[in-house]
C-alpha positions as CSV (number, residue, x, y, z in Angstrom):
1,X,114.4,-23.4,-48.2
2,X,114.9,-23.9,-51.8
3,X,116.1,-21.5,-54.5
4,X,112.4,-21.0,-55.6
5,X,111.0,-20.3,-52.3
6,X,113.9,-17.5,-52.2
7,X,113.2,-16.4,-55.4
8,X,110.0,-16.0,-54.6
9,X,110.4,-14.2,-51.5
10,X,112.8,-11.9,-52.9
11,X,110.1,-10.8,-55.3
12,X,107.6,-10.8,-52.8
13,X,109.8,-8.2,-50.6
14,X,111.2,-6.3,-53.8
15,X,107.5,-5.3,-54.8
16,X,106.8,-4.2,-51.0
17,X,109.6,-1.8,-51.3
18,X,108.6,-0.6,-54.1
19,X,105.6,0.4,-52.3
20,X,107.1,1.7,-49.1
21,X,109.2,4.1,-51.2
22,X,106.6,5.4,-53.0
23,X,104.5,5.9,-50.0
24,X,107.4,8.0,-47.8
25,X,108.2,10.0,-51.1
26,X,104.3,10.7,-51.5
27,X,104.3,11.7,-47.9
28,X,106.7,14.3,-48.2
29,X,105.1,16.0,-51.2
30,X,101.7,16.1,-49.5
31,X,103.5,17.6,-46.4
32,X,105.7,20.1,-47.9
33,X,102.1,21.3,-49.9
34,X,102.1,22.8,-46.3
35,X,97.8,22.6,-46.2
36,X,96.2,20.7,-42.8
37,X,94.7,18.4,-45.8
38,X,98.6,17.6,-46.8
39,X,99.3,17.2,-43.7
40,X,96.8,14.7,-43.2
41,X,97.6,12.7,-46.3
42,X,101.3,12.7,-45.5
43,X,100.5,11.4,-42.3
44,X,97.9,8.4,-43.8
45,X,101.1,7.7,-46.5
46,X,103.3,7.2,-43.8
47,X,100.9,4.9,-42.0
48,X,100.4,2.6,-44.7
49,X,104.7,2.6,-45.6
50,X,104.6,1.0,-41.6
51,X,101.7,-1.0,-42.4
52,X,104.0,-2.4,-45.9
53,X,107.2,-2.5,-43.7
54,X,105.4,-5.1,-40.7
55,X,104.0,-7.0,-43.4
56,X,107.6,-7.6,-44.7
57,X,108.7,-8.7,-41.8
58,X,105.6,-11.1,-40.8
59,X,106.7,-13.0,-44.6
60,X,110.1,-13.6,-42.9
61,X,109.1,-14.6,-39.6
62,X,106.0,-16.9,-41.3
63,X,109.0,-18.3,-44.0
64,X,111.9,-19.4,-41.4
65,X,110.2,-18.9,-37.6
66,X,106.7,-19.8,-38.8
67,X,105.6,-18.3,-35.0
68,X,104.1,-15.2,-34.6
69,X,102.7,-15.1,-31.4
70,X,99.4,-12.5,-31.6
71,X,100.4,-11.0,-28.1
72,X,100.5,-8.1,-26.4
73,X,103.2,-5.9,-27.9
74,X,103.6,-8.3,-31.5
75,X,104.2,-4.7,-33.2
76,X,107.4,-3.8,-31.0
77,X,108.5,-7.4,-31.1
78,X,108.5,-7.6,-34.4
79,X,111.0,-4.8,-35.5
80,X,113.1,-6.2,-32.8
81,X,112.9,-10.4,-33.7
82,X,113.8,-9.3,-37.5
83,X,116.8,-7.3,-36.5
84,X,118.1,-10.1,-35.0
85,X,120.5,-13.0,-36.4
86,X,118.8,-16.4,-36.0
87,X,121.9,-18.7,-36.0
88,X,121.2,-21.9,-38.9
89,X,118.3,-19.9,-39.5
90,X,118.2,-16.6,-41.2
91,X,120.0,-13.7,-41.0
92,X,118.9,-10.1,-39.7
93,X,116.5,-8.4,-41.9
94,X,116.4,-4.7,-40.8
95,X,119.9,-3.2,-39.6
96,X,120.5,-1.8,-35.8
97,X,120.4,1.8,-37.4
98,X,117.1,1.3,-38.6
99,X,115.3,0.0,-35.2
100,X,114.9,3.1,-34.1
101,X,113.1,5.2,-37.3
102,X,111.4,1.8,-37.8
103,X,109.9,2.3,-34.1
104,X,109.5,5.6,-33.8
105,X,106.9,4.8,-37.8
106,X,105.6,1.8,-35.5
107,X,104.7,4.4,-33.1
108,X,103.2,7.2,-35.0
109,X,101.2,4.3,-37.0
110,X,99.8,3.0,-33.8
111,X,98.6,7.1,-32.6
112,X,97.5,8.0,-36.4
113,X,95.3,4.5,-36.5
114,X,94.1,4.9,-33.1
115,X,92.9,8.5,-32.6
116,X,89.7,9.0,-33.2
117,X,90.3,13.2,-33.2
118,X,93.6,13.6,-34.3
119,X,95.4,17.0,-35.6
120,X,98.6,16.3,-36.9
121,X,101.0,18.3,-35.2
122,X,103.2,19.6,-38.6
123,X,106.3,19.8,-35.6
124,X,105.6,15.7,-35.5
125,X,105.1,15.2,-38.6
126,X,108.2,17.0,-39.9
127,X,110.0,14.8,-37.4
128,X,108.4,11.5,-37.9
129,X,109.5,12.2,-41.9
130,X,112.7,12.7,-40.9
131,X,113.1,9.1,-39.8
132,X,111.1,7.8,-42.9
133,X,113.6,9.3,-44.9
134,X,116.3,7.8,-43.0
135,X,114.2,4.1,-43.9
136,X,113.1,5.2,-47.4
137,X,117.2,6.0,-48.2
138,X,118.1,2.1,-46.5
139,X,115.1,-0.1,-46.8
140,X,116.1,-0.6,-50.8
141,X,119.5,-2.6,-50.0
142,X,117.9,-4.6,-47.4
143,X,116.2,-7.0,-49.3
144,X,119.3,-7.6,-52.1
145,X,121.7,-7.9,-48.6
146,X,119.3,-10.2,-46.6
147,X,119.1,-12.5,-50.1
148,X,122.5,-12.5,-50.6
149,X,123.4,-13.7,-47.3
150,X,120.1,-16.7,-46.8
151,X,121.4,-17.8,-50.3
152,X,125.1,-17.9,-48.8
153,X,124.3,-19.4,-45.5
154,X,121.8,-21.9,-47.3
155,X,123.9,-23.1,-50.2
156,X,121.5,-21.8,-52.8
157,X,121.9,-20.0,-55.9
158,X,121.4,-16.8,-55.3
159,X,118.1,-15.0,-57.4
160,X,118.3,-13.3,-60.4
């Protein structure tokens, strides 16, 4: 990797959590409006912050693994492979406190995308939002952290 291929990753993972932010903090207004139709919408926002948080992880594994096997259980996988230290590689993206609220997202994704007669369960949902928040409040130092340390470990410059 080179420093422009970092750069450009870094932007490329900035700008996704700009989005998953906005998403979990769209989600919660739409839930606490307390309406099945809020409900509904805070349950679609925090499908699509999943949806933004796989897709930054897929860019990592496609930059350094470049392998990403479409098998059974890829979704769980993922989360797991990208909270992992690859030695001469790349370092962890996601943090061992986050597997879990990234999982149990992975998980309500995979019910909310699947269901073809679904009533969100505001009991679920006020959990589920609970471990968004948890995401929402660490996801923003990932990407500066997992930057900082392929730039170290690389012997690039770090980004601007």
């Amino acid at each position: 990797m080179d420093a422009l291929a970092l750069q450009t990753l870094a932007s490329e993972l900035e700008a996704d959590v700009a989005v998953v932010v906005a998403a979990i903090d769209l989600a919660g207004r739409r839930c606490d409006e307390g309406t099945p139709s809020g409900q509904d919408s805070a349950a679609h926002h925090l499908s699509r912050a999943y949806n933004v948080i796989e897709q930054m992880a897929l860019r990592v594994a496609k930059v350094f693994e470049n392998d990403i096997a479409d098998e059974r259980g890829w979704h769980t996988e993922l989360i797991r492979r990208l909270s992992l230290r690859i030695e001469g590689v790349r370092p962890p993206l996601f943090t061992d406190e986050l597997r879990q609220p990234l999982q149990e997202l992975r998980a309500f994704r995979h019910v909310f995308v699947h269901a073809y007669d679904l009533t969100v369960d505001p009991e679920k949902l006020a959990l589920i939002l609970k471990y968004a928040h948890v995401v929402r409040e660490r996801i923003p130092g990932l990407v500066p952290a997992f930057v900082a340390a392929v730039a170290d470990e690389q012997g690039i410059e770090r980004p601007r």
